[in-house]
C-alpha distance (Angstrom), angle and dihedral (degrees) to the residues before:
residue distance angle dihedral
X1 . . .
X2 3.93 . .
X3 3.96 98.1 .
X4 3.93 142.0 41.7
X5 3.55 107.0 178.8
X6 4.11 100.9 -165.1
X7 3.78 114.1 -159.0
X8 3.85 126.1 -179.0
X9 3.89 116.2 -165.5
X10 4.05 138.5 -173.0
X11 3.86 110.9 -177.6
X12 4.07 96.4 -30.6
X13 3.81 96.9 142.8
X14 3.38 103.8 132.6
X15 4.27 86.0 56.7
X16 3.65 99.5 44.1
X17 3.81 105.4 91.2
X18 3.40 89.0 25.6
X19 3.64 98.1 64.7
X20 4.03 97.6 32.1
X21 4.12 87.8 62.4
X22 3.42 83.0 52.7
X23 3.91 100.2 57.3
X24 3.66 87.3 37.1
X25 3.29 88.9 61.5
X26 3.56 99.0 51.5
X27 3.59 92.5 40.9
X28 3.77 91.0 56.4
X29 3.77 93.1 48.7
X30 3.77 97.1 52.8
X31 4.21 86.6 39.2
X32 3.72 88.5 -123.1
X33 3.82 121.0 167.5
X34 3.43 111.2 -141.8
X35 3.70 153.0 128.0
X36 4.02 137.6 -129.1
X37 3.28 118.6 -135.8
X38 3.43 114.5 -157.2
X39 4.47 123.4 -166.2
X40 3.55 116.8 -168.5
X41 3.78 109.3 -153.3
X42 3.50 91.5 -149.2
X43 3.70 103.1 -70.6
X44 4.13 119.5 -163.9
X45 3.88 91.7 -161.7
X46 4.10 112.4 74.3
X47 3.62 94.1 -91.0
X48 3.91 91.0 130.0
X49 4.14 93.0 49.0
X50 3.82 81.1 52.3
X51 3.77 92.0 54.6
X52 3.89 96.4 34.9
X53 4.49 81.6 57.3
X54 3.88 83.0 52.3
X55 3.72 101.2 48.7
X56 3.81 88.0 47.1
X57 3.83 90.2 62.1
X58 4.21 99.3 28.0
X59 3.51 116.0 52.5
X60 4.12 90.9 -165.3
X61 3.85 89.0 64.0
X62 3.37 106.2 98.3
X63 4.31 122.6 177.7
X64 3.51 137.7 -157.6
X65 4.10 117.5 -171.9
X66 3.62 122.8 -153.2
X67 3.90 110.7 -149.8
X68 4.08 81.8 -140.2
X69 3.64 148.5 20.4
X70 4.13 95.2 -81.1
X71 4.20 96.9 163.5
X72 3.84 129.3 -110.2
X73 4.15 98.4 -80.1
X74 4.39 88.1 59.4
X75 3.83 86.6 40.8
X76 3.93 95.6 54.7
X77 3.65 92.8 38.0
X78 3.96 89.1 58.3
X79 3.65 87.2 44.8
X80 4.13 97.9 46.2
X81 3.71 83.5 53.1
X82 3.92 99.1 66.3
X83 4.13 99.9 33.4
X84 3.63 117.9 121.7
X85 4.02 98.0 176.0
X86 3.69 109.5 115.3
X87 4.22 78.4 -138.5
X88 3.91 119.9 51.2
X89 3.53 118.9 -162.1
X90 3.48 124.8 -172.7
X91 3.64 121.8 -164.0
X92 4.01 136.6 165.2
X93 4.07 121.4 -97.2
X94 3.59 91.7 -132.3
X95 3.96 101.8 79.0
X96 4.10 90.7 -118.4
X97 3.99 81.2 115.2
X98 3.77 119.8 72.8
X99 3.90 121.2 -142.7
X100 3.18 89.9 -160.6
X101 4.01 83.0 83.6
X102 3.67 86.4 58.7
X103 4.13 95.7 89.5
X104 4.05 88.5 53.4
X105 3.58 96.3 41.1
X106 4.19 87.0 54.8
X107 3.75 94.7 50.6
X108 3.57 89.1 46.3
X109 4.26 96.9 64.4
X110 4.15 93.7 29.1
X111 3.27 100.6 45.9
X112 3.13 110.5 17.0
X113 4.07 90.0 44.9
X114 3.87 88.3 -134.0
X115 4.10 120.9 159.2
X116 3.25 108.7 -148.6
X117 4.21 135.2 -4.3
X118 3.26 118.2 -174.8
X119 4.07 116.2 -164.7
X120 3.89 121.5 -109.3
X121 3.64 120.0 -140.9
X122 4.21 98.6 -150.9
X123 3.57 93.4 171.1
X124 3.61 108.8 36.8
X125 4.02 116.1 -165.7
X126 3.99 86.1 -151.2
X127 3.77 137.1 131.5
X128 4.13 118.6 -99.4
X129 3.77 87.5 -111.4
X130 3.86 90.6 62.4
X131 3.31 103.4 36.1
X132 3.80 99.7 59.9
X133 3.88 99.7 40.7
X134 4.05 78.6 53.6
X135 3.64 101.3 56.2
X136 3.70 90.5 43.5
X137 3.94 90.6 53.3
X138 3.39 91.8 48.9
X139 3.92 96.6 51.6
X140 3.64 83.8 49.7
X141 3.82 91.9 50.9
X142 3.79 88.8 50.9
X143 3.97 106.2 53.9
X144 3.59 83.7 35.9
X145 3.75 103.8 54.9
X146 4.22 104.7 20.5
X147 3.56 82.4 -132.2
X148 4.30 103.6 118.7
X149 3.51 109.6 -152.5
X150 3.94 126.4 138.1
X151 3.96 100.5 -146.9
X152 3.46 110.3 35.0
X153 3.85 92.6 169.4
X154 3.58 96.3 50.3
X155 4.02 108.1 136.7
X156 3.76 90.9 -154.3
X157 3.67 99.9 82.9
X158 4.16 135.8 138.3
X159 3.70 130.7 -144.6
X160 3.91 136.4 -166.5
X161 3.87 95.6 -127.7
X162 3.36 91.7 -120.0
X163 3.97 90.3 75.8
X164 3.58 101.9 55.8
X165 4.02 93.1 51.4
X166 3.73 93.5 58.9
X167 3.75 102.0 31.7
X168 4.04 122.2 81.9
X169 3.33 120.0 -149.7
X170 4.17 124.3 -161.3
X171 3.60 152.9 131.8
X172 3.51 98.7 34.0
X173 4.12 96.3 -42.3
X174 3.99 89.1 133.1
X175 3.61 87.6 104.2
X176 3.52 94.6 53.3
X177 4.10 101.8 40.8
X178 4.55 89.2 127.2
X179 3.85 86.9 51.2
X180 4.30 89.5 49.1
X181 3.85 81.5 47.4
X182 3.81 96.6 52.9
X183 3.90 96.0 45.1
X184 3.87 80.6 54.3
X185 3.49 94.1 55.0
X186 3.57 102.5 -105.4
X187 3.86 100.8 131.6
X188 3.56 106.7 163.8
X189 3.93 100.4 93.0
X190 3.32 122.3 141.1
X191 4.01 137.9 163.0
X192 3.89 144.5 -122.0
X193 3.75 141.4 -157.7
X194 3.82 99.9 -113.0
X195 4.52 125.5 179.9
X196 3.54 107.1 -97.1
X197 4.19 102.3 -154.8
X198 3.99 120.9 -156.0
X199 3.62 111.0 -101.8
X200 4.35 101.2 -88.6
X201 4.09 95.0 -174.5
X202 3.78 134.7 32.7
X203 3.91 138.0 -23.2
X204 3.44 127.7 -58.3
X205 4.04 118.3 -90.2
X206 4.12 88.8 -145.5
X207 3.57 128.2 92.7
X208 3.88 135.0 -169.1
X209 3.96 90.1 -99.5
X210 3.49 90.0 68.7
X211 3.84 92.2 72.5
X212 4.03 85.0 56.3
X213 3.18 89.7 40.5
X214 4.17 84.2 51.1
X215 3.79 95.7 57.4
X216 3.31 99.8 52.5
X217 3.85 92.1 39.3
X218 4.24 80.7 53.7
X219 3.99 94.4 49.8
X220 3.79 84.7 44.6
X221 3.51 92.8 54.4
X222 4.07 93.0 40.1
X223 4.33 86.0 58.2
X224 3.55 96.6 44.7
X225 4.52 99.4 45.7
X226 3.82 79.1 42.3
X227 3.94 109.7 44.8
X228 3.77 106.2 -6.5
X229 4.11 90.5 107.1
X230 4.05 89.5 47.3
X231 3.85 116.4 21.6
X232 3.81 84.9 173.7
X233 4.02 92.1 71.5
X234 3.96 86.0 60.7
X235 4.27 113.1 27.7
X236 3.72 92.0 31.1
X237 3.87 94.5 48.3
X238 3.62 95.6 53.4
X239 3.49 87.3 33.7
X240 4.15 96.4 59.8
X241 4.15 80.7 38.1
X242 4.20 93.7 59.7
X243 3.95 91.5 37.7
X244 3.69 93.1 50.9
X245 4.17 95.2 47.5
X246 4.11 86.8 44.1
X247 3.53 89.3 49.8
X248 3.94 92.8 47.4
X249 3.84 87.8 44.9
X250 3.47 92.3 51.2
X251 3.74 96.6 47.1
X252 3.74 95.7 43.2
X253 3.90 87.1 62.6
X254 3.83 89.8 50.9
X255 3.62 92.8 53.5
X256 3.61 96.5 42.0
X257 4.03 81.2 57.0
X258 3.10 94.8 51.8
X259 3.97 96.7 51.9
X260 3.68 86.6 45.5
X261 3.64 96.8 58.7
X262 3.78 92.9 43.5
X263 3.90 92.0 61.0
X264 3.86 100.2 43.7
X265 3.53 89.5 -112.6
X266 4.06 118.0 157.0
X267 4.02 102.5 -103.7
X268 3.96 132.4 168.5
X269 3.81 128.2 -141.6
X270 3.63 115.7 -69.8
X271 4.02 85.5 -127.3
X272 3.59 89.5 62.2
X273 3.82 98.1 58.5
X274 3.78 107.2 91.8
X275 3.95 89.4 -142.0
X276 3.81 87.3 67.4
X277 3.59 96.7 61.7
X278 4.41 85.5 35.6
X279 4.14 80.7 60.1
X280 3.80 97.8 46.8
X281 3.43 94.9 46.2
X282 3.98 89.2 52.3
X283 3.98 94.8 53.6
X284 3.98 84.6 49.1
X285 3.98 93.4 52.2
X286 3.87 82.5 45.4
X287 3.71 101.5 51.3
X288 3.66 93.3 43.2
X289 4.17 88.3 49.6
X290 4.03 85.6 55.3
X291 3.80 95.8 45.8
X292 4.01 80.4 51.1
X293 3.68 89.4 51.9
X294 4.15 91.9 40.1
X295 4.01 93.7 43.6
X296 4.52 89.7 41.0
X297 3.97 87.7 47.8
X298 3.89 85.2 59.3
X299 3.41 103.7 47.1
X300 3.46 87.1 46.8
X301 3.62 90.6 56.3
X302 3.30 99.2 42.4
X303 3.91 121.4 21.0
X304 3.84 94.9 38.6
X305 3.10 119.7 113.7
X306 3.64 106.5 167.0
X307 4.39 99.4 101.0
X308 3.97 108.3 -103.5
X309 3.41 88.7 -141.8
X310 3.99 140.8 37.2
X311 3.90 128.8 -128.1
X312 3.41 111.2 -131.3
X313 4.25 97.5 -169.5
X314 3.49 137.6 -7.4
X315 3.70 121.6 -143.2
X316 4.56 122.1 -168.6
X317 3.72 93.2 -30.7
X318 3.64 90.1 130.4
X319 4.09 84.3 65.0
């Protein structure tokens, strides 16, 4: 199969037919094979009976159901899971992504032997209040990651399948599915100018919490590609740092003491000096950062069971 088309969905079902005709229709013009999968984030409007009346008469519609709202990252994940297009392409439900990008987006990972491309929306038909808070998150996402795209949250994106079998994506890590693909060695990810249409139906399902909820997804993602395989490189190197300058802090004030009481000079107990009780409390934080590190590097060792590394190719294991 050429093409997965991966759509995720909460209460778009005034676009639903509207848009599958469309990719249909590009589909058919190209003389693509392909499939749409479609993931209904638990709508409570009758997007699902609209889907279920296109499955009936389109056998390359295919539907998965959440029972509740779960957010976009579970709702790709399910849908990565099942593709069998040697392309994915993941576009929005609410017709602000054009198919007509689709035939582009193709040649770009078959012939062009690309990874990942993930759409950018030059000229945004947005409100001030979203526009801003976007270009700041995606500066962030940039001298964060190394990876130098200008829309990291752009829906419209395409995917060798080999990327979305050995990438996981949670929480809220949607926005940050080309940085998942880099720490799993995927480096060939690039980006293209892609239409961005006015919303034609509804409201939009996104809030301004989700660029809070953004940064801290982004630092989370920055710890995890950076330490997540050895927690010790990070807790227990700060940890050995704190312990060492408590420990030098604490044994400066002894010796200073010391050399006090040898030349009669007036002195007070080293328990009164508040820098005693500033060094002790510096070896604690440090020990308790190392058993962080020591107790992380376990779990990580043994309880994980996300693969620490990712299989490029396969050759005659099956004989």
């Amino acid at each position: 199969m050429d093409i997965s088309v991966v759509i995720p969905l909460l209460n778009e079902e005034e676009s639903i037919v509207e848009l599958y005709d469309w990719v249909a229709k590009v589909m058919q013009a190209n003389k693509y094979s392909y499939e749409v999968v479609y993931v209904d984030d638990g709508s409570t409007d009758d997007s699902f009976g609209v889907l279920k009346g296109l499955s009936d008469k389109h056998k390359e519609v295919k539907i998965i159901k959440f029972r509740t709202n779960h957010g976009k990252s579970q709702a790709l994940n399910a849908a990565f899971k099942v593709t069998k297009g040697d392309v994915v392409i993941t576009m929005d439900a609410d017709l602000q992504d054009s198919p007509d990008e689709i035939p582009e987006l193709f040649n770009l990972i078959k012939e062009d032997k690309m990874h990942l491309i993930s759409g950018w929306k030059k000229k945004r038909y947005d409100p001030i209040t979203k526009t801003i808070p976007t270009k700041l998150f995606n500066w962030a996402a940039r001298k964060t990651s190394g990876v130098y795209l200008h829309d990291f949250n752009c829906g419209l994106k395409a995917y060798d399948q080999k990327v979305v079998k050995n990438i996981n994506v949670y929480g809220e890590m949607h926005r940050y599915i080309p940085i998942l693909a880099k720490s799993a060695g995927f480096t060939k990810i690039d980006e293209k100018v892609v239409e961005h249409q006015a919303r034609k139906y509804g409201v939009t399902k996104f809030g301004i919490e989700r660029f809070l909820n953004g940064f801290l997804d982004l630092i989370s993602i920055w710890f995890v590609s950076k330490f997540g395989k050895r927690p010790m490189h990070f807790f227990g190197a700060w940890g050995v740092l704190m312990f060492v300058l408590g420990f030098g802090s604490a044994g400066y004030l002894g010796i200073m003491k010391l050399y006090t009481l040898s030349q009669g000079l007036p002195t007070i107990l080293v328990t009164d000096n508040p820098w005693f009780y500033i060094s002790l409390a510096t070896m604690l934080i440090g020990t308790q950062l190392f058993l962080t590190g020591f107790v992380g590097e376990m779990i990580t060792q043994t309880g994980n069971k996300t693969p620490l590394y990712h299989i490029d190719e396969e050759v005659n294991l099956e004989k």
